[in-house]
C-alpha positions in Angstrom: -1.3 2.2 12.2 -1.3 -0.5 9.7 1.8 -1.7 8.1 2.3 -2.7 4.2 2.8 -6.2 5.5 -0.6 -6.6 7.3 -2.2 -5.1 3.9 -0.8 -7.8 2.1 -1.4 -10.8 4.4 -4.9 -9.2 4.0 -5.0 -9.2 0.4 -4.4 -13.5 0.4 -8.6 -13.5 1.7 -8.9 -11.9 -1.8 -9.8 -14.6 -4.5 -10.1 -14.5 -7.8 -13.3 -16.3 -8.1 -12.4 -17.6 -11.7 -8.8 -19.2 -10.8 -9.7 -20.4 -7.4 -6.4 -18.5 -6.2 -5.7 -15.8 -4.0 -4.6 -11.9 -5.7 -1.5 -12.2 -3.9 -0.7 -14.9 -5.4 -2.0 -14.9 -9.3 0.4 -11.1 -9.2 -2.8 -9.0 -9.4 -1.7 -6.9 -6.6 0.8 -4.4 -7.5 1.1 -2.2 -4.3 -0.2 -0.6 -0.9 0.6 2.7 0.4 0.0 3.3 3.9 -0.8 6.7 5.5 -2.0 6.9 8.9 -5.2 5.6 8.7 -5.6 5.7 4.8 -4.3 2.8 2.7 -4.6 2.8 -1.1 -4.0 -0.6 -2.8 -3.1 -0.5 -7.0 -4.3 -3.9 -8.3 -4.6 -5.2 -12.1 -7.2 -7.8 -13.5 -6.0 -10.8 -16.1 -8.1 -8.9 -18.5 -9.9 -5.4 -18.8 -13.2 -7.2 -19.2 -12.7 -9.7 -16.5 -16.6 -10.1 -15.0 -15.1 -10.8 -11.3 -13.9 -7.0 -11.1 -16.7 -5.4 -9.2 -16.4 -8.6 -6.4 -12.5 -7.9 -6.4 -12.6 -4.3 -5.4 -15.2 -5.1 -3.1 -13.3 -7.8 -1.5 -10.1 -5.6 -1.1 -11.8 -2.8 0.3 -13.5 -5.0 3.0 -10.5 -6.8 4.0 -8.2 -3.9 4.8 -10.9 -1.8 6.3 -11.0 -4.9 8.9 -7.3 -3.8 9.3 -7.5 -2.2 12.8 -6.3 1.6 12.8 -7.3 1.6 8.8 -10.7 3.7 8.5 -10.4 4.7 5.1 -9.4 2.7 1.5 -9.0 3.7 -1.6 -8.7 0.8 -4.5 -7.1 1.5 -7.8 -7.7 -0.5 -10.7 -4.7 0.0 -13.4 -3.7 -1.8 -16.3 -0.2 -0.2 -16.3 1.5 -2.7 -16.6 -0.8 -5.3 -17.9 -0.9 -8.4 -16.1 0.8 -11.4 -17.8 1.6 -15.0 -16.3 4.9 -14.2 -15.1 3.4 -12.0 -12.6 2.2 -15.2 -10.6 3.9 -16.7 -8.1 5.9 -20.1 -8.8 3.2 -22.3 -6.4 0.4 -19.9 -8.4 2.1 -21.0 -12.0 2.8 -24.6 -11.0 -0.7 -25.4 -9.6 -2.7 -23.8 -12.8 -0.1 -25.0 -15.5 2.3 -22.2 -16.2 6.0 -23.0 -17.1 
C-alpha cells in the first residue's frame, strides 16, 4: 500500500509548466488520502483560469498511478482555499522573487 509520503515525493515530478517549479513546491498541493489501493490528491491552481490545468491533473494522476500497489486516483481540483504566495515554499519564494 502506498504511503502519503511516497504520494508526495511523487507529486515533486509534477511541474507547473509556467513557473518552471515543482507543485510541491509552489504550495499547489494541499493533500493525499490513501486507501488501500485508492489515493485521492486535493490540489489548487495560482488562478482558476490557469491554461496548464488539464497537463497538471494529467501529470498527478500518472505519477501516483506509477506508485506500486496504487491502481486507482482520483484528482481534485479546489479553490478552497485560494492559493496565494505564502503557500510556496521558502526555496520556491526565494528563487522566483517572493519576500
Amino acid at each position: 500500500m502506498a504511503t502519503e509520503a511516497e504520494v508526495v515525493e511523487a507529486l515533486r515530478e509534477v511541474e507547473d509548466p509556467e513557473l518552471g517549479m515543482d507543485i510541491v513546491e509552489l504550495g499547489l498541493f494541499y493533500s493525499a488520502e490513501v486507501e488501500g489501493p485508492k489515493v485521492k490528491v486535493q490540489y489548487t491552481l495560482t488562478s482558476m483560469g490557469c491554461p496548464a490545468g488539464a497537463m497538471i491533473q494529467e501529470d498527478i494522476e500518472r505519477v501516483v498511478r506509477q506508485i506500486p500497489g496504487v491502481e486507482d486516483v482520483e484528482s481534485e481540483l479546489t479553490f478552497d482555499p485560494p492559493w496565494t504566495p505564502d503557500r510556496m515554499s521558502d526555496d520556491a519564494k526565494f528563487i522566483l522573487g517572493f519576500g
